[in-house]
C-alpha positions as CSV (number, residue, x, y, z in Angstrom):
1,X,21.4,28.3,26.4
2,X,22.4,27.3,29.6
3,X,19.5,27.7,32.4
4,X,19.2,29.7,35.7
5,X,20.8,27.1,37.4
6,X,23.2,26.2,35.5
7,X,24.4,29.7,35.1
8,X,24.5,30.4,39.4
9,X,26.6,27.9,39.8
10,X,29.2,29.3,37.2
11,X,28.5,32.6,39.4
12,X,28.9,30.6,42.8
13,X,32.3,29.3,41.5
14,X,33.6,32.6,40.3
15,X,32.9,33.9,44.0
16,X,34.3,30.8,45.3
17,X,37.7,31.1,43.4
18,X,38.2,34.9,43.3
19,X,36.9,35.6,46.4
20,X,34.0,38.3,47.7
21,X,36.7,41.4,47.4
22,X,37.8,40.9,44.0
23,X,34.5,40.1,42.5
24,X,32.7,42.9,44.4
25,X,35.2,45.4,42.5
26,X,34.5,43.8,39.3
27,X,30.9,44.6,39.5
28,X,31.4,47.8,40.5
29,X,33.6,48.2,37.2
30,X,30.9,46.5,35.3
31,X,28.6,49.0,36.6
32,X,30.8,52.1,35.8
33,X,30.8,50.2,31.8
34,X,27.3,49.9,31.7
35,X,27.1,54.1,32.6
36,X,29.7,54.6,29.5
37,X,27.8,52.5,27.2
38,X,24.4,54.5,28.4
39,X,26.3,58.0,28.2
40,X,26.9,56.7,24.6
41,X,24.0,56.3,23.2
42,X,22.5,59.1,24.8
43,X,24.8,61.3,22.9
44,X,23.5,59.5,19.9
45,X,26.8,57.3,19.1
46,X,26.6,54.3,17.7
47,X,26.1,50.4,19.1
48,X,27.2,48.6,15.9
49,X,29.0,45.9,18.6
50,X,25.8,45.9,20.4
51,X,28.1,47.0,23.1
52,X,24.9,48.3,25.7
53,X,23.5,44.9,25.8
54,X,26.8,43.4,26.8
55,X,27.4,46.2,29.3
56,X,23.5,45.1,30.3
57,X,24.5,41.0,30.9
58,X,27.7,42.2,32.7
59,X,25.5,43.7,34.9
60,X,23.2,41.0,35.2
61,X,25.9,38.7,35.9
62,X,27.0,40.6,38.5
63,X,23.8,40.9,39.8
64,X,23.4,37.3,40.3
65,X,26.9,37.2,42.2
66,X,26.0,39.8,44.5
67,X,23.0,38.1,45.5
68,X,25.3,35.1,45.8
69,X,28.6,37.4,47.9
70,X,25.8,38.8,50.4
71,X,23.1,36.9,50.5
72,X,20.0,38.4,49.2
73,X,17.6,35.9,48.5
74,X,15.1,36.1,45.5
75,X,12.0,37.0,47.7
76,X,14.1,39.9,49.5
77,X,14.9,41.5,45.7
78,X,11.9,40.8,44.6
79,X,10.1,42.6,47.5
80,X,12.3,45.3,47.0
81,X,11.7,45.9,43.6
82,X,7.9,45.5,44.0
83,X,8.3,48.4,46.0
84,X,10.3,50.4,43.7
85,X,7.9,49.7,40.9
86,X,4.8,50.9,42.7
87,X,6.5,54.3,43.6
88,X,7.6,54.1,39.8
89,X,3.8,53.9,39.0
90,X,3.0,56.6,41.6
91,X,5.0,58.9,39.6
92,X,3.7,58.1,35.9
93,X,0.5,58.8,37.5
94,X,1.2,62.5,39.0
C-alpha cells in the first residue's frame, strides 16, 4: 500500500504531465461515473465488479488532484467540511 505521500506525488505528476485542463475534465468524468454507478445500485443492480467502490477511489483520486490543480490546502477542506457536517447534524436533529 503505498502512503499519503507517496500517492500525492503520483497525483502532482499526473497534473504536471497532463496539465490542469485535461485533468480537470477527467475528474469531472470521474464524477459523472461515480453518479452511474450510484444510479445503479439504487435501482437495485448488481456490483459483482465492485464497480461503486472503484467509481469511489476515482473520485478520491481526483479529489486529491484538485486540491493539488487549485490549491486547497488540507485545513481549508477540512474547515469546510466541518461545516458541512455540523449542518448535516442540524438536520438529523430536526
Amino acid at each position: 500500500m503505498m502512503d499519503k505521500t507517496e500517492r500525492n506525488a503520483v497525483w502532482h505528476e499526473s497534473v504536471e504531465r497532463f496539465g490542469t485542463r485535461l485533468r480537470s475534465v477527467v475528474c469531472m468524468e470521474e464524477c459523472a461515473e461515480l453518479i452511474q454507478a450510484v444510479s445503479k445500485r439504487l435501482r437495485g443492480k448488481p456490483d459483482p465488479d465492485d464497480n461503486l467502490a472503484e467509481e469511489m477511489a476515482d473520485v478520491y483520486i481526483c479529489l486529491g488532484m484538485l486540491r493539488d490543480m487549485y490549491g486547497v490546502t488540507d485545513e481549508r477542506l477540512e474547515s469546510w467540511v466541518d461545516r458541512k457536517t455540523k449542518r448535516q447534524a442540524e438536520r438529523n436533529r430536526a
